[in-house]
Structures are given as C-alpha cells and as structure tokens.
GURONU-837329 format. One record per residue (C-alpha): residue in three letters; x, y, z. Coordinates in steps of 0.25 Angstrom, whole numbers, plus 5000, padded with zeros to 4 digits. Example, Ala and Ser with C-alpha at 12.3 -4.5 7.8 and 13.67 -1.06 7.14 Angstrom:
% residues 2
Ala504949825031
Ser505549965029
This chain:
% residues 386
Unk493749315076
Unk494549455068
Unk495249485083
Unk495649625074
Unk494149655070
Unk493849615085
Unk494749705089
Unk494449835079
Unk492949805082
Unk493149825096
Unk494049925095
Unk492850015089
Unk492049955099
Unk492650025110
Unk493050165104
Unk491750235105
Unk490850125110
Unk489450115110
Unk488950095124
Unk487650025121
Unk488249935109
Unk489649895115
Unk489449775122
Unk488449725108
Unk489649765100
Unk490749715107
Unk489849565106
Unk489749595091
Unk491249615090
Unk491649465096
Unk490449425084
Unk489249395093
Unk488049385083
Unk487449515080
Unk486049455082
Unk486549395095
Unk486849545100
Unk485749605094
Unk484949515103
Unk485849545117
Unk485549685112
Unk484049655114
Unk484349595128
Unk484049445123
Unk485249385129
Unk485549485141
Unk485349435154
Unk485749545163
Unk484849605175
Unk485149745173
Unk483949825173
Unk484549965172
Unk484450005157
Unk485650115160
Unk486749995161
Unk487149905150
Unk487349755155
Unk487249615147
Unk487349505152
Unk487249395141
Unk487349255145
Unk488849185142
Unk489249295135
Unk489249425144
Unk488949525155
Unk489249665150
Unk488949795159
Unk489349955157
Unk489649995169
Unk489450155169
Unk489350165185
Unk490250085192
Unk491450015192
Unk491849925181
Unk492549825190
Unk491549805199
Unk490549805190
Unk491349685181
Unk491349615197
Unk490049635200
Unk489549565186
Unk490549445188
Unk489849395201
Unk488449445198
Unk487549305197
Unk486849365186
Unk488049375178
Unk488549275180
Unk487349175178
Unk487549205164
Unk488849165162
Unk489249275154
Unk490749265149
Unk490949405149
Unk490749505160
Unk491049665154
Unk490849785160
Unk491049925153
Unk491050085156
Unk491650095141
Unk492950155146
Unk493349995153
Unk492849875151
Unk492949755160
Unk492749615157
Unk493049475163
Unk492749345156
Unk492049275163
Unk492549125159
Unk494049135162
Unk494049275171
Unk494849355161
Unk494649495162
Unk494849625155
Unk494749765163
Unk495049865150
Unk494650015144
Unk493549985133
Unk494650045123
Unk495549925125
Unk494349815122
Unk494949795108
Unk496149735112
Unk495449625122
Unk494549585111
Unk495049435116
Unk494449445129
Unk492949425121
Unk493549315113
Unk492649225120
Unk491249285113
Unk491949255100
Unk492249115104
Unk493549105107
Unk494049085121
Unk495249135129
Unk496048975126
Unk495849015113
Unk496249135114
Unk497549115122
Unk497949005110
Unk497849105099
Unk498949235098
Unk497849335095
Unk498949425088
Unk499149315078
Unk497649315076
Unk497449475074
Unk498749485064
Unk498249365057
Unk496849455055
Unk497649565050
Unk498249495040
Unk496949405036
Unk496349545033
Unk497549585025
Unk497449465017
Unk496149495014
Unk496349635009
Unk497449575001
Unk496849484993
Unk495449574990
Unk496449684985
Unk497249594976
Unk497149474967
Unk497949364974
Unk497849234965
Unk499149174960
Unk500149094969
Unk501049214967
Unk499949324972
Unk499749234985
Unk501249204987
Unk501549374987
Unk500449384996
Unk501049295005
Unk502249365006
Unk501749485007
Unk501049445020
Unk502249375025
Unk503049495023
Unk501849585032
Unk501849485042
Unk503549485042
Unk503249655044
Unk502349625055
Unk503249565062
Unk504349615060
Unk503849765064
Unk503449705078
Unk504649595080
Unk505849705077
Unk506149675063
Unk505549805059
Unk505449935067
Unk504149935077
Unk502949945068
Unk503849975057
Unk503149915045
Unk501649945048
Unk502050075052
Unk502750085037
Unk501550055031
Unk500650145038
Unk501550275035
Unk502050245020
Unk500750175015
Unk499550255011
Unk498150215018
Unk497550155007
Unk498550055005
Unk498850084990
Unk500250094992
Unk500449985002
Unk500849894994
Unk501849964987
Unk502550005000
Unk502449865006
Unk503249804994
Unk504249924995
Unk504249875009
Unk504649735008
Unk505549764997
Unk506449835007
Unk506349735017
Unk507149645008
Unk508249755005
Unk509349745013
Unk509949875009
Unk509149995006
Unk509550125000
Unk508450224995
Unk507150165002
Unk506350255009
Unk506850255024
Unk505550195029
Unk505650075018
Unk507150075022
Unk506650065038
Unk506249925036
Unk507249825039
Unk507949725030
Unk507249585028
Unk508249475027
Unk507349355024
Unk506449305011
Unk505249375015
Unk505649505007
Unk506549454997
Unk505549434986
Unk504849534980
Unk503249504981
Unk502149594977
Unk501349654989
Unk499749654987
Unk498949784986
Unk498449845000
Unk497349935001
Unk497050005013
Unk496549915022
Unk497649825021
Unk498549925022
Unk497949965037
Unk497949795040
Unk499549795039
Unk499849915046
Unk498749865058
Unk499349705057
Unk500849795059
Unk500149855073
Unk499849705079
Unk500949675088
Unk501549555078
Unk502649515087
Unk501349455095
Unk500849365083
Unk501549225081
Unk502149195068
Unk502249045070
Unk500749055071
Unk500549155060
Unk500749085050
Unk499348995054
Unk498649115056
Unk499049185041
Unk498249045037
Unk497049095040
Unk497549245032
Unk497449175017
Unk496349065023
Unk495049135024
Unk494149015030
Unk495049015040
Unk494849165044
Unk493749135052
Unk494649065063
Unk495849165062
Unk496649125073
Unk495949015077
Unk496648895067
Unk497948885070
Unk498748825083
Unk499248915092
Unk500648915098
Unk500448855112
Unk499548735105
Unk500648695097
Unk501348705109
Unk500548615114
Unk500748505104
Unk502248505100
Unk502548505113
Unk502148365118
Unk502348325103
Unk503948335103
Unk504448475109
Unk504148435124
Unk504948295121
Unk506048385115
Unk506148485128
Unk506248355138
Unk507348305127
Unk508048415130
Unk507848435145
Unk508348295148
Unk509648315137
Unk510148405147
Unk511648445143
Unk511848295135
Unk512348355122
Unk512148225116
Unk510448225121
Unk510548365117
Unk511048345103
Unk510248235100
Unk509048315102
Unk509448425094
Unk509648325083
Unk508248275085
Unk507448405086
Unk508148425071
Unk507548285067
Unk506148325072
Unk504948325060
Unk503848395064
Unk502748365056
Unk501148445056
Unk500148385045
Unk499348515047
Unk500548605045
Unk499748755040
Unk500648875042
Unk501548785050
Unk501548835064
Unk501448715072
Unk502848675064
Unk503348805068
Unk503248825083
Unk503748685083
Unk504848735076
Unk504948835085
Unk505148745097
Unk506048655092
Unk506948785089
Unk506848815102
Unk507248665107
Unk508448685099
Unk509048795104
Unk508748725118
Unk509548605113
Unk510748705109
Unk510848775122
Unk510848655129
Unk512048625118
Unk512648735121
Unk512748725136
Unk513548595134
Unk514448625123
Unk515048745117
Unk514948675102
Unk513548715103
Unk513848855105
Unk513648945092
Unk514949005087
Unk514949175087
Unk515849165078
C-alpha cells in the first residue's frame, strides 16, 4: 500500500468532511472494494440495533463498530460500545467513535488505542493497517519512513523516465547518479551536512513552479558541491558546502523535470530523513527501477532486527562470548582480532547488499570493543596525537 497516497487521501478526507460519507470513504481509502461498500451503504452487512434514524452507527461484522456521537461524551461512549454484547458478538476489530472535531478508536485484537482530533487522522494512517492486511508484527518489522521516501522516489522515477528517453548504458548510469546525488541532499540537509532543509528549501525559491529550469539549477547545484573554492557564485549556490568525495566529482547530465517532479523533491526534502535507514535503502531503491515489484513496496526486503536475528546465533553471539571470557589476556584478545579480520561472509541471495552490511556493521563494532579492551592493558594500543 502507497502510505503517501494513504496519507494525502486522508488528509482531504478530514478537511471538510462529509458527515454522511466519511466512514464509507475512509474504508475506500485502506482499498475495500467499492462494490463491498456500496453494499454496507445499503445496510447489507450492518448489524447494529440502533433504530434511531438521527444517529449514524455500523457495526459490520470483523471489521468495525463506528458511531458519531453528537450528545454525549466521546469516552464514554467508546466504553459503553466495548462492553455492549451486541458489539461484541460481532467481533468487530475496530470500535470508532466521532463528533468530527476527535475521534477515538481502540483495536480491538491487541488493545491499542488512539484518542486524537479528526485533523490529526492522517498521520495515524497505520493504526488501520489491519483493513488493508497488514498487521501490527508487520508493521513493527518495517521502518515506515523507509517505505514513504521510497514512494517518493518510485514516483520521481516514474516522472523521469515518461519525460526523457533513457535507453543506453550511459543514460541509465546518469540517472543513477543523479538519484544517488538527491538522496546524498536528502540526508545531508537533515544529518547536519547541509543547513536544515537547506537543499529543498533551494529549490523551492530558485526554481520556477513548472520545473523548466530545475534541471538547469540542480547541475549548477551539484557542480558546486564539488568546488572547494568559490569565487563569483551567487551566494545561495555558494551557501552549500563543499563535497569531498566521488559523488560530485564528475560531471553527469541531469534529466529534465517538469512540475510535478519538481514538487516530489521538494516534498521527499520535507520527510524527516535522518529517520530512514540507509543500510536498508539500498533494498528498497530495488523496488524504484523494478516495477513488478511495486506492488510489495516495502514488503521485500529484511528488516534490521530479523537480520539480527540470524547473524546473531550464526557467528556474532560466539564472537561477543569470545571476548567476554578474553577478559584483559592480550594474547586471547589479539588473537580474536586477528580472526574477526579472517572472517568471509558469504550471501547467495546478495541484492543491494544489506544483510553484508549490517554485518559489517557489527563486526566494526566488535572491533573497537576488542581495542578498548587493548587499550586498557597496554598503552601500544593507544593512538598517538601526534
């Protein structure tokens, strides 16, 4: 599911919603069948008892109790539906009650709960996962910021290759780089490289809305990230740091933008990037150039915690104990230091690599461990200052 669409959607949803429709709405959003709704509409699947024509309720059986409650309170009335037997009888997995200025809501399977203004709906579009077929575990094993900037940039991708013909080796391998470069922006203006929303923000003043002369502007861009020293750039090129590193060193032709991808890069600069994983990016941006995998966006690649989950018993949990029992036996000590540089990991399935690279995470982190333990012995470990 497009979390960015889901949460645009809803977002419209709940500006000037319409009372009678909202709940059908909100349904269609997580993609319920429009003939399914259509017949919840007509009453075919709506079990509730209430007999007063003035009050909206549903109560559709595994999927969801929802009232709007114009009279009373909104806390007692989401209590009062989770111990009515009628409710309850139809195992509904959502209860929801509504004035349109708050909505409450508890799920029903695990007893999370949301208590929020109707305005802030949009940015608890997970809550509803479960309608859509993704549950909570799920959930909790993917970082959703990962997902939304990998969207964006599916999106972008999209725009790019419909407003320019990219055939040859070449054409692919500027592209590349040109996403590479966006992504290092990205990061950067939310990791301190750059000045706080410094790049996005660039490109929304100095760009024209229709995009005609983003491209123009973004090789000027990058051109001077790869200048170490400036002389008669305009100060807001000249703002932007110095790059030292590969990345801008060449110079690569940008693609054409039209509007619409311009508004993509500045709205992908206003997620907060320093939230996204870049050793699971690379695994996501998979799915970006493959469109048959679009479809599970998100869903195809292994999270963090379940690669934990195998190197860990594999070799690192061995490794930790090895260095536990060495204690301060700078022979022991050495000695595993010399075999975690011996180490060859090995993955068949390899793809963007991030199952090598968390490894390689850890083991860097084993490493210094192993140095401080060093250090604490003898002073021959101890980096010079001079």
């Amino acid at each position: 599911m497009d979390l960015n669409k889901l949460e645009q959607e809803i977002s419209t949803l709940t500006q000037s919603p319409n009372q009678a429709e909202f709940i059908y709405d909100l349904l269609l959003a997580y993609r319920f069948p429009k003939a399914t709704i259509t017949r919840l509409k007509k009453g075919d699947y709506n079990k509730s008892k209430n007999t007063d024509a003035s009050i909206q309720e549903i109560l559709w059986k595994k999927y969801l109790f929802f009232k709007v409650e114009e009279q009373h309170d909104l806390h007692l009335s989401i209590d009062e539906a989770q111990k009515d037997p009628v409710i309850l009888k139809q195992h509904p997995r959502f209860i929801i009650v509504t004035d349109f200025k708050r909505l409450l809501a508890v799920d029903t399977k695990i007893g999370d709960s949301l208590d929020i203004s109707l305005e802030q709906l949009s940015k608890n579009v997970t809550f509803f996962l479960p309608w859509a077929g993704m549950e909570k575990t799920q959930i909790q094993n993917l970082n959703l910021a990962d997902i939304k900037a990998a969207e964006k940039l599916a999106q972008l991708y999209d725009i790019i290759i419909q407003e320019n013909h990219i055939e040859s080796k070449s054409e692919r391998h500027a592209l590349n780089i040109f996403l590479s470069r966006l992504l290092f922006c990205f990061f950067a203006e939310d990791t301190g490289i750059f000045e706080a929303g410094q790049f996005s923000s660039s490109i929304a003043s100095h760009t024209s809305e229709d995009g005609s002369d983003c491209q123009a502007y973004l090789i000027e861009l990058f051109k001077i990230m790869n200048v170490e020293k400036r002389t008669n750039e305009p100060s807001h090129i000249k703002a932007f740091p110095y790059v030292n590193g590969g990345l801008f060193a060449q110079d690569y032709p940008a693609p054409k933008l039209n509007a619409k991808a311009r508004k993509l890069i500045i709205e992908s600069g206003t997620l907060n990037w320093k939230e996204i994983n870049p050793d699971i990016f690379g695994s996501m941006m998979q799915a970006v150039v493959h469109s048959d995998q679009r479809s599970s966006l998100g869903m195809h690649y292994t999270s963090v915690a379940n690669i934990m989950k195998v190197i860990a018993p594999l070799f690192l949990n061995d490794l930790k104990e090895q260095l536990e029992s060495a204690g301060d036996n700078e022979n022991k000590l050495t000695k595993l230091l010399n075999r975690l540089y011996h180490l060859r990991l090995f993955d068949p399935a390899c793809g963007s690599g991030n199952f090598l690279i968390i490894a390689y995470k850890e083991l860097c982190k084993l490493e210094i461990e192993i140095f401080k333990a060093l250090q604490q012995i003898s002073d021959k470990w101890k980096l010079s200052r001079s």
